[in-house]
PDB file of N, CA, C and O in Angstrom:
ATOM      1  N   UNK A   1     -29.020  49.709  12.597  1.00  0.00           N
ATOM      2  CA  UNK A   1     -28.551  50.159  11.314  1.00  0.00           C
ATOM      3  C   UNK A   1     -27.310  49.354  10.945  1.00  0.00           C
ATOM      4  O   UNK A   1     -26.493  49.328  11.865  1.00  0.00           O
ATOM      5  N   UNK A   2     -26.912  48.624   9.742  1.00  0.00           N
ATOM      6  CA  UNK A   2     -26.131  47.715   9.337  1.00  0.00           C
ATOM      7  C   UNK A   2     -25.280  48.921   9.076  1.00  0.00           C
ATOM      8  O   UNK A   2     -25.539  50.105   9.288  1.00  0.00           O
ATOM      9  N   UNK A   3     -23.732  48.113   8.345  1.00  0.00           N
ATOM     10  CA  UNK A   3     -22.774  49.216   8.279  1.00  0.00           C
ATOM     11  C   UNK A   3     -22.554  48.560   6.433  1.00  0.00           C
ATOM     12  O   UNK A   3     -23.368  47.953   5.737  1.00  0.00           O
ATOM     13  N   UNK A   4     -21.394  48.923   6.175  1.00  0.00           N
ATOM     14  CA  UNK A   4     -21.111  48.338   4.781  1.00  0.00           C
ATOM     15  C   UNK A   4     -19.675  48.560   4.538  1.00  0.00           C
ATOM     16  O   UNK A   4     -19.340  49.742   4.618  1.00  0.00           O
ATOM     17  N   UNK A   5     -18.536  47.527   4.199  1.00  0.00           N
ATOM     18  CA  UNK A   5     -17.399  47.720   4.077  1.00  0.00           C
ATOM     19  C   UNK A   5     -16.668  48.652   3.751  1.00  0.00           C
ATOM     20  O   UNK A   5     -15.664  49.133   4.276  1.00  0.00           O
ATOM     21  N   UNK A   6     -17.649  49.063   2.171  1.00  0.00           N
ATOM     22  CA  UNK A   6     -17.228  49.848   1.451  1.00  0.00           C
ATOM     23  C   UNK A   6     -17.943  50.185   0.432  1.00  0.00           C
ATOM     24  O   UNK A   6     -17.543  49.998  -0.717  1.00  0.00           O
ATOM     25  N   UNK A   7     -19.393  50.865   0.784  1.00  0.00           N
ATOM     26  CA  UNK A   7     -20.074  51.494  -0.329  1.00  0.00           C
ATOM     27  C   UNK A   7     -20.031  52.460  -1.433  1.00  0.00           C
ATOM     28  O   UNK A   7     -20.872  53.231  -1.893  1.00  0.00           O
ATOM     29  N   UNK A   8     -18.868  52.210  -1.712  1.00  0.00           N
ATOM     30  CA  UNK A   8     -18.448  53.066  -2.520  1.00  0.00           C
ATOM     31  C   UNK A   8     -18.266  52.184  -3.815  1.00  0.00           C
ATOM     32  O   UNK A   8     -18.231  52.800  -4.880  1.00  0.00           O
ATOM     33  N   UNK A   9     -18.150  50.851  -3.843  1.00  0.00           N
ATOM     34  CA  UNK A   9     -17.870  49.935  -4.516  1.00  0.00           C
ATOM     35  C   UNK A   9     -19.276  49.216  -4.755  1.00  0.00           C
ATOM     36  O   UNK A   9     -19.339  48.177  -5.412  1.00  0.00           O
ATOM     37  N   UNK A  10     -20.084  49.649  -4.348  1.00  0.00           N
ATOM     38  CA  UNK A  10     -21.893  49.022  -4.498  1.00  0.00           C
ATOM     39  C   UNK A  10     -22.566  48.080  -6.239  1.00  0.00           C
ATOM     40  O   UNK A  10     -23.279  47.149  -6.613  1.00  0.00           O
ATOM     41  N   UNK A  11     -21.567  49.332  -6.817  1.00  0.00           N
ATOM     42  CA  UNK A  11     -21.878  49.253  -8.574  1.00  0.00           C
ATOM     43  C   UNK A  11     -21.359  47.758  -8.782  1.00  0.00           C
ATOM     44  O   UNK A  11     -21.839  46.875  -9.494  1.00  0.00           O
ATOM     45  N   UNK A  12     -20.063  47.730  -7.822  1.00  0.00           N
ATOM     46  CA  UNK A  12     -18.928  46.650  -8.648  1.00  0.00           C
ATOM     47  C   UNK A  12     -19.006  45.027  -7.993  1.00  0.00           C
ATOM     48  O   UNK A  12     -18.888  43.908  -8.494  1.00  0.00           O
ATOM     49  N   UNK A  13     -19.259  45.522  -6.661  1.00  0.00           N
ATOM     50  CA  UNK A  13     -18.941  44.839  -5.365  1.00  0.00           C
ATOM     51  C   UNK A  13     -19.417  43.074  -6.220  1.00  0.00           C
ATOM     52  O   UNK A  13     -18.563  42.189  -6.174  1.00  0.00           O
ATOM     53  N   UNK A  14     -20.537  42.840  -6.792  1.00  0.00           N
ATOM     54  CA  UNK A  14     -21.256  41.735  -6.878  1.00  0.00           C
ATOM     55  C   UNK A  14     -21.226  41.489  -8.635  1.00  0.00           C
ATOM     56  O   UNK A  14     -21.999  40.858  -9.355  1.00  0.00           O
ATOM     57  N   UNK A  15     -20.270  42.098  -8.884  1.00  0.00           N
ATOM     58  CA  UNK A  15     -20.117  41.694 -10.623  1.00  0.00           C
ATOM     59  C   UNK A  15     -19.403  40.489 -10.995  1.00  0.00           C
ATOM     60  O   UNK A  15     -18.268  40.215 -10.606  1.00  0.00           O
ATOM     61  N   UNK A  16     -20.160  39.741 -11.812  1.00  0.00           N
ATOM     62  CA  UNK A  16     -18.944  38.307 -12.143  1.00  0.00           C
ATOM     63  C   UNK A  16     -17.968  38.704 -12.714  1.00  0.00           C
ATOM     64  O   UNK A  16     -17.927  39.927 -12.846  1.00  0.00           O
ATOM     65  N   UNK A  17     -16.919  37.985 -13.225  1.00  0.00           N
ATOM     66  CA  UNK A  17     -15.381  37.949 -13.396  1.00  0.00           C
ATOM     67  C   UNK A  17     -15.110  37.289 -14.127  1.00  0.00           C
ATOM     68  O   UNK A  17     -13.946  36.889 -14.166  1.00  0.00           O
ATOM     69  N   UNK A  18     -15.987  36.892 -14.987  1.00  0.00           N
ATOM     70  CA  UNK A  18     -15.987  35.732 -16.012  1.00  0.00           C
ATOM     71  C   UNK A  18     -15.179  34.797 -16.033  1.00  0.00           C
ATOM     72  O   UNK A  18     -14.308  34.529 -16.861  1.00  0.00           O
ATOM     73  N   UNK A  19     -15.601  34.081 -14.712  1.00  0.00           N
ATOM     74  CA  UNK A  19     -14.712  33.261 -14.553  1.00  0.00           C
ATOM     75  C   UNK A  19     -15.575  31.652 -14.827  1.00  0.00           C
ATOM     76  O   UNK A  19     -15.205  30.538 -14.456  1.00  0.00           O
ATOM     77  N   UNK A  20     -16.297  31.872 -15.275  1.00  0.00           N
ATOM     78  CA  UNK A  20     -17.484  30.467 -15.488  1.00  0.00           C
ATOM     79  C   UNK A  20     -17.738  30.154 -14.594  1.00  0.00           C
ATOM     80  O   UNK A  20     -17.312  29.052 -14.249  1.00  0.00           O
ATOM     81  N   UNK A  21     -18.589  30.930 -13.668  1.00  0.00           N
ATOM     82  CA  UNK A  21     -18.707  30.658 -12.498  1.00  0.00           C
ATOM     83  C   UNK A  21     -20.476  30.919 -12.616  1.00  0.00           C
ATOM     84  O   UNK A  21     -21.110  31.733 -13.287  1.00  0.00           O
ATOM     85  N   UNK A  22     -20.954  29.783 -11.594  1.00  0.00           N
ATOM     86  CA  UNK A  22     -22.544  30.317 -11.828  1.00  0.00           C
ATOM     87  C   UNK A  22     -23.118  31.340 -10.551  1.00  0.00           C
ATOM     88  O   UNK A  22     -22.156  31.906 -10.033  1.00  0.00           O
ATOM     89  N   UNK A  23     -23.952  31.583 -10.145  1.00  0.00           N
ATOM     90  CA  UNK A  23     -24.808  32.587  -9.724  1.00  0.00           C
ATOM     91  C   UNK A  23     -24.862  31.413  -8.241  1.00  0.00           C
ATOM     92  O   UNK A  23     -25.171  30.222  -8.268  1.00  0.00           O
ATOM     93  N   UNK A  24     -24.469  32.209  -7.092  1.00  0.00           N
ATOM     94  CA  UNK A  24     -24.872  31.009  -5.746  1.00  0.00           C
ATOM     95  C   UNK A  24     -23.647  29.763  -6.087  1.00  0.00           C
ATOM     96  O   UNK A  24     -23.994  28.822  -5.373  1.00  0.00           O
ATOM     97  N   UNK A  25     -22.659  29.438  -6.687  1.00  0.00           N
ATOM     98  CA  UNK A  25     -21.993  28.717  -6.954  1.00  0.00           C
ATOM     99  C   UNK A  25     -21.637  28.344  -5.469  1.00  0.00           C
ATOM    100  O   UNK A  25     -22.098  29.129  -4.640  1.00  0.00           O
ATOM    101  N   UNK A  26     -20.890  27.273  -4.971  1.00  0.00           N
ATOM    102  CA  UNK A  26     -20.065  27.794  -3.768  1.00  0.00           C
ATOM    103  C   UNK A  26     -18.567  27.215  -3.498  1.00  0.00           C
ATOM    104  O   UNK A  26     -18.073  26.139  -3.838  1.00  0.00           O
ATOM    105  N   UNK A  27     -18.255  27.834  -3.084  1.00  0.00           N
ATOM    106  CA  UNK A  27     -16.669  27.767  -3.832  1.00  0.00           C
ATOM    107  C   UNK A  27     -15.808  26.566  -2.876  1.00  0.00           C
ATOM    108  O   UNK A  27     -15.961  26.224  -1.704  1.00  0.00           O
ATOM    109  N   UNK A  28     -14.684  26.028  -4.125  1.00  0.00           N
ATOM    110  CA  UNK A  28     -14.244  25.205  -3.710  1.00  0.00           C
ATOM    111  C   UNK A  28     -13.205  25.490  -2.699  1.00  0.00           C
ATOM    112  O   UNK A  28     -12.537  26.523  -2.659  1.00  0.00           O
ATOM    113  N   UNK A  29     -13.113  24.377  -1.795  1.00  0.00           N
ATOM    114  CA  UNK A  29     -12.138  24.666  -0.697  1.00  0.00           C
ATOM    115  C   UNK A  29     -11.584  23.631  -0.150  1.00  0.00           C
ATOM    116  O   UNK A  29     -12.325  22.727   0.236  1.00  0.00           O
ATOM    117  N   UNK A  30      -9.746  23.484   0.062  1.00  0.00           N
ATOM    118  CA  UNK A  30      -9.104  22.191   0.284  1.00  0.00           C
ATOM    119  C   UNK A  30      -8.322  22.833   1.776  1.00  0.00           C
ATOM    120  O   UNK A  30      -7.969  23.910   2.255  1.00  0.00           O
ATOM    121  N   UNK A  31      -8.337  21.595   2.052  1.00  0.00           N
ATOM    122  CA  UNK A  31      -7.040  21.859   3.890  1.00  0.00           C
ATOM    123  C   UNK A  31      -6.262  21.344   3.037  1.00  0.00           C
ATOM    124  O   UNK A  31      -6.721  20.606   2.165  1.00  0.00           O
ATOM    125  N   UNK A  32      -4.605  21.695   3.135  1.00  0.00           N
ATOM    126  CA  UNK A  32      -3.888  21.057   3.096  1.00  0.00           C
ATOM    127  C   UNK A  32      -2.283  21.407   4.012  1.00  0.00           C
ATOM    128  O   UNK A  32      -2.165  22.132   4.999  1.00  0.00           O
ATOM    129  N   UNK A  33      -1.233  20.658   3.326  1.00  0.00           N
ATOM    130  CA  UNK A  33      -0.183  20.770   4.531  1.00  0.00           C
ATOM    131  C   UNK A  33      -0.043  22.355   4.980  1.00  0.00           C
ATOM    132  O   UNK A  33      -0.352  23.310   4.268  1.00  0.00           O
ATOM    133  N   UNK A  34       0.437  22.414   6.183  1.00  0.00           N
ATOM    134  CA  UNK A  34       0.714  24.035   6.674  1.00  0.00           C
ATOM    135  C   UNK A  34       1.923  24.641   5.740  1.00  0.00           C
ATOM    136  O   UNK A  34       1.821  25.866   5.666  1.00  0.00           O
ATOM    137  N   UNK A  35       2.833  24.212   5.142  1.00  0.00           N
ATOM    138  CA  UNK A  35       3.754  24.545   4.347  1.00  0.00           C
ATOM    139  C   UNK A  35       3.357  25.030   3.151  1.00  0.00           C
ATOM    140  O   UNK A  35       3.551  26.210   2.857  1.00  0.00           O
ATOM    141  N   UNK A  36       2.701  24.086   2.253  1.00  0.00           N
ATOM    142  CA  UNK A  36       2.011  24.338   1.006  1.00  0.00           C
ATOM    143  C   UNK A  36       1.185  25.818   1.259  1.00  0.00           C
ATOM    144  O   UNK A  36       1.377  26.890   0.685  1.00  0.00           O
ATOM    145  N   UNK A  37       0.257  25.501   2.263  1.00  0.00           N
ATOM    146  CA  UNK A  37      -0.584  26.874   2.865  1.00  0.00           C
ATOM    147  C   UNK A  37      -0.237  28.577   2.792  1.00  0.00           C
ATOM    148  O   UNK A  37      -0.862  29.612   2.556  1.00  0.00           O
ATOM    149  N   UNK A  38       1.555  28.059   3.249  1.00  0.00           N
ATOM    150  CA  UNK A  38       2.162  29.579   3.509  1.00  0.00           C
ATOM    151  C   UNK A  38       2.866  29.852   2.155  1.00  0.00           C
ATOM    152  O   UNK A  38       3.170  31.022   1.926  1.00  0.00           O
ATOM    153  N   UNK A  39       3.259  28.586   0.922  1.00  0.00           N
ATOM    154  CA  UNK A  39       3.465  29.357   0.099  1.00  0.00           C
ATOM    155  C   UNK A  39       2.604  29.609  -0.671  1.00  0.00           C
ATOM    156  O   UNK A  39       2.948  30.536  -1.404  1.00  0.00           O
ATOM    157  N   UNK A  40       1.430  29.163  -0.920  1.00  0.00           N
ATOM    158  CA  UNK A  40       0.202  29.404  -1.807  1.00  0.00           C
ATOM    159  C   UNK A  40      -0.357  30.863  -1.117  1.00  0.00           C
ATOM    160  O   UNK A  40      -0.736  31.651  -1.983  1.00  0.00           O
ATOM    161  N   UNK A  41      -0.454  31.261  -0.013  1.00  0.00           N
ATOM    162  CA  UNK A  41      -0.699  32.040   0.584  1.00  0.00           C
ATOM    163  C   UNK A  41       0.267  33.525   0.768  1.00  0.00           C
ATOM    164  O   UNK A  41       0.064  34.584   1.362  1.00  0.00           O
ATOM    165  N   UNK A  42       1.346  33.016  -0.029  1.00  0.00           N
ATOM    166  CA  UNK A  42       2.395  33.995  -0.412  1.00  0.00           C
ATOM    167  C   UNK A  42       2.140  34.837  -1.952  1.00  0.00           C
ATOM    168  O   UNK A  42       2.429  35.979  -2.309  1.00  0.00           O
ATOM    169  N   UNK A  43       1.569  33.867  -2.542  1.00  0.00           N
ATOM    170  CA  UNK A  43       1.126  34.333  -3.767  1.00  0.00           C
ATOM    171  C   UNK A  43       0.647  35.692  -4.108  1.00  0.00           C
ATOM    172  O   UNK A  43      -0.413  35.938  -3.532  1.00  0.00           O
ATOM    173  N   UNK A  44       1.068  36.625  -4.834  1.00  0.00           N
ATOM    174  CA  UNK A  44       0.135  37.924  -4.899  1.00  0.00           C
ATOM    175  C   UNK A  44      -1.725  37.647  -5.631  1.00  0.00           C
ATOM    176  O   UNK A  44      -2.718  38.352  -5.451  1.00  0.00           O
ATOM    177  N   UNK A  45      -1.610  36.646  -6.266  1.00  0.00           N
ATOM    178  CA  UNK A  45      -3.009  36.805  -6.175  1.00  0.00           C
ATOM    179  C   UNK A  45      -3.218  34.784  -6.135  1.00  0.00           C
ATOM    180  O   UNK A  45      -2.904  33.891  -6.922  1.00  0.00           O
ATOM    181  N   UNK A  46      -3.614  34.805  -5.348  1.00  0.00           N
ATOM    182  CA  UNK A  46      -4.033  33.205  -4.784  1.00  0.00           C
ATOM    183  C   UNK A  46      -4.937  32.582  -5.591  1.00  0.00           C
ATOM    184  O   UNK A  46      -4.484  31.621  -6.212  1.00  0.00           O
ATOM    185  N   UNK A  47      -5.920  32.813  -5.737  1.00  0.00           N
ATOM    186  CA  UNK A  47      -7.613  32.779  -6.337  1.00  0.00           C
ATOM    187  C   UNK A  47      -6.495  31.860  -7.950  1.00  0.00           C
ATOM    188  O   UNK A  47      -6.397  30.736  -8.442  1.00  0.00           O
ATOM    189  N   UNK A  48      -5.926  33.202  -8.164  1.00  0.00           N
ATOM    190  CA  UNK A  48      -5.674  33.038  -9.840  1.00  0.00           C
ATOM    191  C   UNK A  48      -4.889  32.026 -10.337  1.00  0.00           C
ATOM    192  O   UNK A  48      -4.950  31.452 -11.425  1.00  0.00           O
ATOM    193  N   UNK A  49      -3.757  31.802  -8.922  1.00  0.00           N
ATOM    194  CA  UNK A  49      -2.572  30.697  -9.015  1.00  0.00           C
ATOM    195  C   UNK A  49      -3.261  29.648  -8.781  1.00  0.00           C
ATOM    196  O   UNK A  49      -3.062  28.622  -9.431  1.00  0.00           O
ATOM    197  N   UNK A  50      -4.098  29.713  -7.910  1.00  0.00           N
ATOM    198  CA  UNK A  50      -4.938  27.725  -7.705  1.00  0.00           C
ATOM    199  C   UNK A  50      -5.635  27.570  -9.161  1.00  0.00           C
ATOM    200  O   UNK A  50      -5.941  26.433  -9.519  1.00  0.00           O
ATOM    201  N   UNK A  51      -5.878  28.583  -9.946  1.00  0.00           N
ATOM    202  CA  UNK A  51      -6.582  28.144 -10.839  1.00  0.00           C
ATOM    203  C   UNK A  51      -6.374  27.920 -12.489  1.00  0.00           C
ATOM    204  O   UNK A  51      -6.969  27.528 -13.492  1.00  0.00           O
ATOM    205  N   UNK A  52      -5.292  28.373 -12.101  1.00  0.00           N
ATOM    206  CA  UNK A  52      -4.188  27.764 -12.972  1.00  0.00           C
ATOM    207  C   UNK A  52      -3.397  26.322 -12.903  1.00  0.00           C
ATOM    208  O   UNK A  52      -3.114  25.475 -13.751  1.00  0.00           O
ATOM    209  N   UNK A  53      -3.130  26.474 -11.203  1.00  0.00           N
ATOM    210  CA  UNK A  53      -2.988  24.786 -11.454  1.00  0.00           C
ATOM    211  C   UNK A  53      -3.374  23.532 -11.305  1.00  0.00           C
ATOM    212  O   UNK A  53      -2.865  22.412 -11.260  1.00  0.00           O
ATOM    213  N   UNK A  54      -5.150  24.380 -11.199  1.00  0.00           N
ATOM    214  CA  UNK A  54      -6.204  23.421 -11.323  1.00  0.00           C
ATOM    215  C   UNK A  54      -6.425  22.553 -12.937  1.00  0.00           C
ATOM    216  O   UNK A  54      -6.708  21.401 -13.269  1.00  0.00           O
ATOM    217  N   UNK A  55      -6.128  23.779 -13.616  1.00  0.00           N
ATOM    218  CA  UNK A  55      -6.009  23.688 -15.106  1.00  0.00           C
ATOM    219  C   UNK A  55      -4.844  23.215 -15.515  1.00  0.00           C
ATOM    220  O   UNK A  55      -4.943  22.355 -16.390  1.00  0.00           O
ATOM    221  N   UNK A  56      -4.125  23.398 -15.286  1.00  0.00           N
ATOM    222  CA  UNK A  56      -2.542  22.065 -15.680  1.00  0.00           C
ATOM    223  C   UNK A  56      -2.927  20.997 -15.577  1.00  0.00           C
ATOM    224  O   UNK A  56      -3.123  20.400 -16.636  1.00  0.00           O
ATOM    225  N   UNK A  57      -3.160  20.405 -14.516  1.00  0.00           N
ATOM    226  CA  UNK A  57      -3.736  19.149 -13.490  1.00  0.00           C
ATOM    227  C   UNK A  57      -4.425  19.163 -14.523  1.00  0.00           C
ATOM    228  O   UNK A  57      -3.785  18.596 -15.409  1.00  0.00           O
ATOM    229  N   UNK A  58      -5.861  19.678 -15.057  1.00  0.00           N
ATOM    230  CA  UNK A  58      -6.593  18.953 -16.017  1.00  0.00           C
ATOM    231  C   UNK A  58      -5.989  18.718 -17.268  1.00  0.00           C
ATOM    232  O   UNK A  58      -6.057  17.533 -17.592  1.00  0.00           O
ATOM    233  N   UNK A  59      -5.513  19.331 -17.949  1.00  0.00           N
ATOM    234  CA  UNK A  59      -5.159  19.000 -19.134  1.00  0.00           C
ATOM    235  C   UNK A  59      -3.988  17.627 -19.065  1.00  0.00           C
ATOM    236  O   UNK A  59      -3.992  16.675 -19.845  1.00  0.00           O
ATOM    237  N   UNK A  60      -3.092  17.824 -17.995  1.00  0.00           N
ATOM    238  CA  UNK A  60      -2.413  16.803 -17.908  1.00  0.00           C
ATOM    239  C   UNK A  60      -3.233  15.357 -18.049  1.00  0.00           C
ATOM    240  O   UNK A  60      -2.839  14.431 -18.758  1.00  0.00           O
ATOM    241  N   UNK A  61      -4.584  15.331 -17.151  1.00  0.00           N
ATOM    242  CA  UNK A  61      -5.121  14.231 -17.202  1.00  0.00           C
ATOM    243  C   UNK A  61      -6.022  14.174 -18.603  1.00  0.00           C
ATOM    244  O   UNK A  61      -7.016  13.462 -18.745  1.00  0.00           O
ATOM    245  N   UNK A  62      -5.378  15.217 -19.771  1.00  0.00           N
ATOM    246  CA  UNK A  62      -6.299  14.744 -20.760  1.00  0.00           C
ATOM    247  C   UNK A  62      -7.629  15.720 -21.218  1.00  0.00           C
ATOM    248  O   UNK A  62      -8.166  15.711 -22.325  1.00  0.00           O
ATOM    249  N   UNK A  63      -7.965  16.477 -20.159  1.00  0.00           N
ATOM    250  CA  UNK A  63      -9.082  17.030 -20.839  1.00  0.00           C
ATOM    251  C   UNK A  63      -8.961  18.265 -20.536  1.00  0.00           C
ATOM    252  O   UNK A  63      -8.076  18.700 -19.798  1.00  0.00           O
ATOM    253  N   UNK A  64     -10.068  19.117 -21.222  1.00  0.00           N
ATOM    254  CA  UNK A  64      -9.889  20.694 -21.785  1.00  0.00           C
ATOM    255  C   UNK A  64     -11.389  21.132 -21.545  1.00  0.00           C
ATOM    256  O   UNK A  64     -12.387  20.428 -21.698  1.00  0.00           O
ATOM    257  N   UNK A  65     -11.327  22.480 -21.126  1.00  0.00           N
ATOM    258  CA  UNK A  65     -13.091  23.119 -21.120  1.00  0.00           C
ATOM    259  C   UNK A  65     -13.301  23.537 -22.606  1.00  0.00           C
ATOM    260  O   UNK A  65     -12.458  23.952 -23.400  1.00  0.00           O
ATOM    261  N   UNK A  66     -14.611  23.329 -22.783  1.00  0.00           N
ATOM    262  CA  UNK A  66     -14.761  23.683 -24.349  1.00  0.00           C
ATOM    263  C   UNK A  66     -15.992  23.743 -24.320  1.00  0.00           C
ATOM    264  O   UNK A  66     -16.574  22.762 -23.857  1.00  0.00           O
ATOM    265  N   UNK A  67     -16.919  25.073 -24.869  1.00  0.00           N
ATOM    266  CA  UNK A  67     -17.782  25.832 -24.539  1.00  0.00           C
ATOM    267  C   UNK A  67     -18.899  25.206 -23.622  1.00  0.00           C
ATOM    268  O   UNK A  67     -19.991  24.677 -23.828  1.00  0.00           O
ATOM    269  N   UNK A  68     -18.206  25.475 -22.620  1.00  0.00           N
ATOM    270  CA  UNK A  68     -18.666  25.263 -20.729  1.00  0.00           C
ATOM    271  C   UNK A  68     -18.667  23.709 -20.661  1.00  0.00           C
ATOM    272  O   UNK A  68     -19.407  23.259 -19.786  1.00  0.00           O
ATOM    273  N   UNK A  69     -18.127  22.986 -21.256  1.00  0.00           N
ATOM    274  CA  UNK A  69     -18.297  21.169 -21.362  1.00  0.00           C
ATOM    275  C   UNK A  69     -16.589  20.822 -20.922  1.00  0.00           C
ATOM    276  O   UNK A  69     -15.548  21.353 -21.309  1.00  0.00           O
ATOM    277  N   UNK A  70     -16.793  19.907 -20.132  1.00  0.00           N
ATOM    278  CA  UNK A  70     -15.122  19.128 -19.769  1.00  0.00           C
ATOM    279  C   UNK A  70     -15.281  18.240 -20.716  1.00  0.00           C
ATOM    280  O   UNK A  70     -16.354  17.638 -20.734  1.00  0.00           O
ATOM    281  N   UNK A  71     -14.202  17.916 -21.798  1.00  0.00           N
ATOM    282  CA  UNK A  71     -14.408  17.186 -22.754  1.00  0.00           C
ATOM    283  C   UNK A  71     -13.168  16.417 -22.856  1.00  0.00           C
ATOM    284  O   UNK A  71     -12.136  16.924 -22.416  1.00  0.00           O
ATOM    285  N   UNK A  72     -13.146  15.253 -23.383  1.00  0.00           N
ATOM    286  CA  UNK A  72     -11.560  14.924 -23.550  1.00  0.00           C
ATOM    287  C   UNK A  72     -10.649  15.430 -24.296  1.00  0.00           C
ATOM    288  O   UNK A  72     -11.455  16.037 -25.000  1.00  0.00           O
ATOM    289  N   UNK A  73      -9.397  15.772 -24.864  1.00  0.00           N
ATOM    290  CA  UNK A  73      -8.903  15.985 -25.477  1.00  0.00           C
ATOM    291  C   UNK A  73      -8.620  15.212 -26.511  1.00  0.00           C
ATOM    292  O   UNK A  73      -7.870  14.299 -26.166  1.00  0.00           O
ATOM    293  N   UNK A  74      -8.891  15.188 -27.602  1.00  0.00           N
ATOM    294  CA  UNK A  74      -8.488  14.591 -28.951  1.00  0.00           C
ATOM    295  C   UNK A  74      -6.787  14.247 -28.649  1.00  0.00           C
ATOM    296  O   UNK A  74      -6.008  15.111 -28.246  1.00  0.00           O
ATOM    297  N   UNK A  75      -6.402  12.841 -28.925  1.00  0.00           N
ATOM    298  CA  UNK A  75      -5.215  12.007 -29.157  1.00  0.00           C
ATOM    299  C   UNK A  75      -4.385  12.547 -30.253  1.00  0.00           C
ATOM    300  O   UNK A  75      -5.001  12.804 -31.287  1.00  0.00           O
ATOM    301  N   UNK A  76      -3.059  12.782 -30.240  1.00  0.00           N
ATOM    302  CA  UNK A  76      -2.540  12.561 -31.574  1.00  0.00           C
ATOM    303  C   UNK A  76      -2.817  11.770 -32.296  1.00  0.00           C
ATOM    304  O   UNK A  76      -3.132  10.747 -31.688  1.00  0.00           O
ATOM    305  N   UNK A  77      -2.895  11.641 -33.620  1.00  0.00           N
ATOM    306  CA  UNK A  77      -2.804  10.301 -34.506  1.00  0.00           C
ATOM    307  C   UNK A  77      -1.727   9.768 -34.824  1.00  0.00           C
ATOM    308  O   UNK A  77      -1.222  10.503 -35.672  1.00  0.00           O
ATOM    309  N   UNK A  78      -0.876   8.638 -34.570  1.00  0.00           N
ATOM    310  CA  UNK A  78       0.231   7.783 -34.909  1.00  0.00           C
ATOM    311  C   UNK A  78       0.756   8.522 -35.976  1.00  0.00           C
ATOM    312  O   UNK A  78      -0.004   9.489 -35.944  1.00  0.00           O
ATOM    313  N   UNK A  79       1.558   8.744 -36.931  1.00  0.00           N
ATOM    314  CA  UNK A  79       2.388   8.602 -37.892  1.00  0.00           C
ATOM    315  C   UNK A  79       2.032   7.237 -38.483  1.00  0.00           C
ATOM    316  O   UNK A  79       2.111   6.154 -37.902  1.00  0.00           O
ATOM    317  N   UNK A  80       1.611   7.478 -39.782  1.00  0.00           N
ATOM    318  CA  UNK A  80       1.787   6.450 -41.182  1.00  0.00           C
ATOM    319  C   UNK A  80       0.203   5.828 -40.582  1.00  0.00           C
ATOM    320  O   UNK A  80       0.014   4.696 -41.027  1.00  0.00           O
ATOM    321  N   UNK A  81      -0.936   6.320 -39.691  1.00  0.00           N
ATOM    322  CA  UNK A  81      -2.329   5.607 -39.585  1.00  0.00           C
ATOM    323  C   UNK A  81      -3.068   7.095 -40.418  1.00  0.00           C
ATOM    324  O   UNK A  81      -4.278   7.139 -40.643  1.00  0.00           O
TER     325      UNK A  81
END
């Protein structure tokens, strides 16, 4: 007989989070220094902080999600073009 963490949560346990995430996705995962580790790992919610500055990091390099597409970001236009 299997056991279950917490069946009480059965309804919820497997609901997406709308996080644009697909079905069987499998999630990304980095090693990095042991320092970085313990303060990312200090974080009250971890998941949410990497993914935020997954999203800095992108826009910095220029591009933006836009309905489910990585797209570039449109340039300013010069002054007086």
């Amino acid at each position: 007989m299997g056991t279950r963490a917490n069946p009480a949560n059965h309804h919820t346990r497997f609901k997406g989070r709308g996080l644009g995430t697909r079905h069987k996705q499998p999630p990304l995962s980095v090693l990095v220094h042991w320092r970085v580790d313990q303060y990312v790992r200090a974080k009250p919610s971890k998941s949410d902080w990497l993914r935020s500055a997954i999203f800095e990091k992108i826009e910095r390099e220029g591009w933006q999600l836009q309905d489910d597409e990585l797209v570039p970001m449109e340039m300013p236009k010069a002054a007086g073009m």
